[in-house]
N, C-alpha and C positions, 0 to 999 in steps of 0.2 A: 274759368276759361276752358276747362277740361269737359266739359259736361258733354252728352250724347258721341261720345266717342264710338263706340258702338254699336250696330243695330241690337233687338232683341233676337235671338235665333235662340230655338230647341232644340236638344241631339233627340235623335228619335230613341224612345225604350218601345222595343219589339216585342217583351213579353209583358208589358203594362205592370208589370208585380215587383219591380223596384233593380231587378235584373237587364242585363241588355242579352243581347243574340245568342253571345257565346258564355250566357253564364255569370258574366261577370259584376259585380253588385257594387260597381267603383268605375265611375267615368277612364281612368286611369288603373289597368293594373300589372302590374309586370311579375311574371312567375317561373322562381327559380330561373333567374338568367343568369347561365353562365357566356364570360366571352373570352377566349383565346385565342391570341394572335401569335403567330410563326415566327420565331428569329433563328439564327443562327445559333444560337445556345439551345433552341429547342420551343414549348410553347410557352409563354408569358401570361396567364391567366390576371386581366385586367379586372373580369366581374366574376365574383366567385360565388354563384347562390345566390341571386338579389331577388326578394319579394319588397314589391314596392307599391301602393297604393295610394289614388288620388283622388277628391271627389270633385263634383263640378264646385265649381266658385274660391278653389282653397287658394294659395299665396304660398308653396314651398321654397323655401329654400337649400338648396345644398350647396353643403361646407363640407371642407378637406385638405388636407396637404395636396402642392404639386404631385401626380403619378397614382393618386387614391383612386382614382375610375371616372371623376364626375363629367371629363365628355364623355366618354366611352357609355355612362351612364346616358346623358344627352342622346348620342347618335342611336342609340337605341330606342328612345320615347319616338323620335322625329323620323325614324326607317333611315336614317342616312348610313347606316350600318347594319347590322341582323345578329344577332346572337348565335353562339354557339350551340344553345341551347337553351329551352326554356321558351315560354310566349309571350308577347307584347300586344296586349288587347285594349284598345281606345276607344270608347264608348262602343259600337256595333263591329268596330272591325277587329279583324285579328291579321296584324301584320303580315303573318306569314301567309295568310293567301291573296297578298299581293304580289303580281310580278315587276321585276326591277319597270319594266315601263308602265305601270301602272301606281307606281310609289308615288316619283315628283309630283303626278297630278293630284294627286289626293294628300300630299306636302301640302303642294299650293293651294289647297281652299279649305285645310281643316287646320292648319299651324302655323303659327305666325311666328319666325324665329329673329329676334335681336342678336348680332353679335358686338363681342369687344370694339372688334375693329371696325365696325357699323359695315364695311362689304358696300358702300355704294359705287355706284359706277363712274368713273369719273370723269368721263366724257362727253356724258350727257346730265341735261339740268336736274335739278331736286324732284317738279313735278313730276316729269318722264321715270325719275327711279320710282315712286311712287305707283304707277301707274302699271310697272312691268308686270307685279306678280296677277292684277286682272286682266292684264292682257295675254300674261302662259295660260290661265286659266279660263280664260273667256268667259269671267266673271259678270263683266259688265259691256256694254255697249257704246261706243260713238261718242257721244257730250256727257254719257254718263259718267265715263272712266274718268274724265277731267274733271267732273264738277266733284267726284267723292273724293278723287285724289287732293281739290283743293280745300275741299271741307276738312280733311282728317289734317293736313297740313296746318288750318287755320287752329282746330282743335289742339293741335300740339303748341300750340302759341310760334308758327316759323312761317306762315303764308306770305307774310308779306317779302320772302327770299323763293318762293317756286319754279323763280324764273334762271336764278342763278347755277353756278354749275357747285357740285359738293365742296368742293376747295374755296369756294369764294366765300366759307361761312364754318364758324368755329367748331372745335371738337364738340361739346356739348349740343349746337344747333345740329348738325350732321347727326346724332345720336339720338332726336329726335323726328327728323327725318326717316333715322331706319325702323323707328316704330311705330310713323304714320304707315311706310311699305309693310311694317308686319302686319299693321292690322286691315289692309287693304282689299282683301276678303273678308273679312268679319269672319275668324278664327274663332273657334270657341277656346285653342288654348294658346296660349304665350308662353313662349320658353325663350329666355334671355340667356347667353350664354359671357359671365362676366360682362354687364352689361354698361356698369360704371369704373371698368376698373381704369379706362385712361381718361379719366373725366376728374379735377375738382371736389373737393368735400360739397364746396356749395353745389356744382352742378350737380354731382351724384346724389345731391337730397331733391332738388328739383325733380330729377327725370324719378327719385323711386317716388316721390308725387304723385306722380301721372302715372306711376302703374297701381296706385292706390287707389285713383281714384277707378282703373282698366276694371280694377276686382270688385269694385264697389257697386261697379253697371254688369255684373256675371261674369268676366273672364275667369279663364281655369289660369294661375301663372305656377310656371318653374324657373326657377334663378338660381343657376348655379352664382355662389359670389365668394369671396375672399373677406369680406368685409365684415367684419363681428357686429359690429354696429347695424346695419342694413339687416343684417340677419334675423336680427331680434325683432324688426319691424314686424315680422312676416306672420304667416297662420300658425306654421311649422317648418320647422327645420330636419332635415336630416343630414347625421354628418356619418361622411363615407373615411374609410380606413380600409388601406388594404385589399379594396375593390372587395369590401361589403358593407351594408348599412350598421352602423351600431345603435342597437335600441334605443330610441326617441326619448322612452321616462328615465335610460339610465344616464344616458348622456346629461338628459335637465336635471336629475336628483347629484349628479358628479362634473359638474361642470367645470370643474377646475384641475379634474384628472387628463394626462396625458392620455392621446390615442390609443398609446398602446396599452395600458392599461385597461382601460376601456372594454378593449378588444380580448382584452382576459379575461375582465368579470364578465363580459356575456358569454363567451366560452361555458362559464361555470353558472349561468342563471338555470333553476327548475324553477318550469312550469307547475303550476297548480289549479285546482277549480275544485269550488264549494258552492254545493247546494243552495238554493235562499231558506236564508236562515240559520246557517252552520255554523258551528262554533272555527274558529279559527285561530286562535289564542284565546288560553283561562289566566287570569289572574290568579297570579300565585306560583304558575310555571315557570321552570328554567328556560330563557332565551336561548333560541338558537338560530335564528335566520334574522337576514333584514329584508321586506317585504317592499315591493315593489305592486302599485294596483294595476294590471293592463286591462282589467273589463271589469265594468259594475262598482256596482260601491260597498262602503264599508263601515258599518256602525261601531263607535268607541266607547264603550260601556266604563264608567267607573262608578265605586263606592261613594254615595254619600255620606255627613256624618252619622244618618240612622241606618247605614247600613244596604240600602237599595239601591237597582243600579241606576245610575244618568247617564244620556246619550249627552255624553262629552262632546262629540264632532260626527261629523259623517264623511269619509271621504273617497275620492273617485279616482279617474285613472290620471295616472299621470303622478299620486298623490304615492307616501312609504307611509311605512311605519318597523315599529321592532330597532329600529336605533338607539330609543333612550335605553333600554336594558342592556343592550349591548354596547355603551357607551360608561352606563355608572354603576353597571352591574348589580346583584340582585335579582330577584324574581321578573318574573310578567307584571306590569302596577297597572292594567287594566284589562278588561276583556274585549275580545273584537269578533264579531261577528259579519259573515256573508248579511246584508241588507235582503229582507223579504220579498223585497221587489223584482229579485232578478239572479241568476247564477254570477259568481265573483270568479274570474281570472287573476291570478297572481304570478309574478315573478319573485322566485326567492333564491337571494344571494347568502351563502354559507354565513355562517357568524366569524368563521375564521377569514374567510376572505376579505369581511367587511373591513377586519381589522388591520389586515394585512394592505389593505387599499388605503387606508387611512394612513398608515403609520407611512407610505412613500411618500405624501404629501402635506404638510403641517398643516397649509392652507386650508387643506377639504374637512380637515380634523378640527380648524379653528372653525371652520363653518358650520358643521355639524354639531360641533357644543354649542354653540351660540343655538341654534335650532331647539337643541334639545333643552337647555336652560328656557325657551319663551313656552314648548310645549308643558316643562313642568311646571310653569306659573299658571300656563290656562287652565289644567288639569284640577288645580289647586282651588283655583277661583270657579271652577261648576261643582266640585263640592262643596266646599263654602255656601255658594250661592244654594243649593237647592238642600240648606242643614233644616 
């Protein structure tokens, strides 16, 4: 029912070399944004340092506690605010050399925003809300505006109510009304702001449907959401604390650490990079970090029974290791090397921290043995196997 939602549209790249205008090598990239708002107490710093990156076709999600930044985050991607500091660069444009009256127009035909509370008007019918954001924009023309207004309508499975007013048709229908209007330009990006949150488990799985199927035909989407489940659907996730991003692999390798935590080990994560080829633990060594991959891969050497090495696994970003030694202690039980194909970035988390991470939560502790118990059977069974 969902199909050709869409047209196909290209952002234009200016320097043909995988860059856009301003440099930027990410449909999406936000750098160093600080935001500070004025109270009466003094400044309230909502985004403190955000580096954020997106490419075309991704499916982001951001999660947070109430008061973590994620509109503040929002109003920032969409110009509906400006930063204190730092740049907001969208495929060829850079935010800031727009002026306040040249924002909305260029809102209106490069972003399509869902909110909560869908925002339709309520005194005029479905099609008509439909129909406004190409008519601020002078998108389209005459019978044209009607005929996409009723296409994307019908695409959203709601045409046959176009004529009704938003009140005459349920929470859920009205929800996908406001994302027939968002895509009413053919936006290359979608940003839902809590988009199911007063919606139904069943209807909250229908509408994230249809933005599945949005990403499937090129949409760029950002969803801020509340919803752990929905979250996991998505490309990736970023979960904000404290009006900053907490790194993406550390979040997934601790999934079960509170925020604030969180926000401590990366306080304490060093950066590292190795050569291709480089040794990066010897078997035999005293552990002392838990290792995080954020670029390139990583080959796992261990001892066969004759004594030579076997590439045990190979693993990429997103991927740890240095756990089991620091888990059941004893030496390094394998070696690992930077992969020859490429320079290796790593995150490395203290040995004491790891520990100290662990012991506030029994759960992350229970999951991590268990991890480390399957990795020592596989270890077990590539030696074996290549005796």
């Amino acid at each position: 029912m969902f199909a050709g939602l869409r047209q196909q549209k290209q952002q234009a790249n200016a320097d043909g070399d995988g860059s856009y205008r301003h440099g930027n090598r990410h449909f999406i990239e936000l750098q160093a944004i600080i935001k500070n708002y004025q109270t009466p107490a003094g400044d309230f710093p909502a985004l403190k340092g955000i580096d954020f990156a997106v490419d075309k076709g991704e499916f982001v999600a951001v999660i947070g506690k109430s008061g973590s930044g994620k509109s503040t985050l929002i109003n920032m991607i969409t110009g509906i605010d400006r930063p204190t500091s730092g740049r907001v660069l969208i495929g060829d444009t850079d935010l800031a050399d727009l002026r306040e009256g040249a924002l909305a127009p260029w809102r209106g035909k490069n972003i399509g925003i869902v909110f909560q509370f869908f925002q339709l008007l309520p005194t005029i019918r479905i099609i008509d809300n439909v129909m406004l954001p190409m008519d601020f924009c002078d998108t389209y023309r005459g019978r044209a505006r009607k005929e996409r207004a009723l296409h994307l309508l019908d695409q959203v499975g709601i045409a046959e109510h176009a004529y009704k007013l938003p009140s005459e048709v349920s929470g859920g229908q009205q929800q996908r009304v406001a994302i027939a209007r968002a895509l009413a330009n053919d936006p290359l990006l979608l940003v839902a702001d809590e988009p199911t949150g007063n919606l139904d488990s069943k209807t909250a799985n229908e509408i994230f449907d249809l933005f599945e199927v949005l990403i499937d035909q090129g949409t760029t989407m950002i969803m801020v959401t509340h919803d752990q489940d929905l979250a996991k659907r998505v490309s990736r996730t970023i979960v904000l604390a404290d009006g900053r991003i907490i790194d993406e692999y550390l979040a997934d390798a601790f999934p079960l650490l509170h925020e604030d935590l969180l926000l401590y080990a990366m306080e304490k994560l060093e950066t590292l990079h190795y050569a291709p080829g480089e040794a990066i633990l010897q078997e035999g060594d005293a552990p002392e970090h838990f290792y995080l991959i954020t670029k390139g891969h990583v080959e796992v050497l261990v001892k066969d029974l004759r004594g030579n090495d076997v590439t045990a696994a190979i693993l990429g970003p997103g991927q740890y290791f240095g756990e089991i030694e620091l888990l059941r202690g004893g030496s390094n039980r394998a070696t690992l090397i930077a992969s020859p194909a490429g320079e290796v970035e790593l995150a490395a988390l203290d040995g004491d921290v790891f520990a100290e991470l662990l012991g506030e939560n029994g759960e992350v502790r229970d999951r991590f043995t268990q991890i480390v118990e399957e990795r020592l059977d596989e270890n077990q069974a590539n030696r074996a196997g290549d005796a």
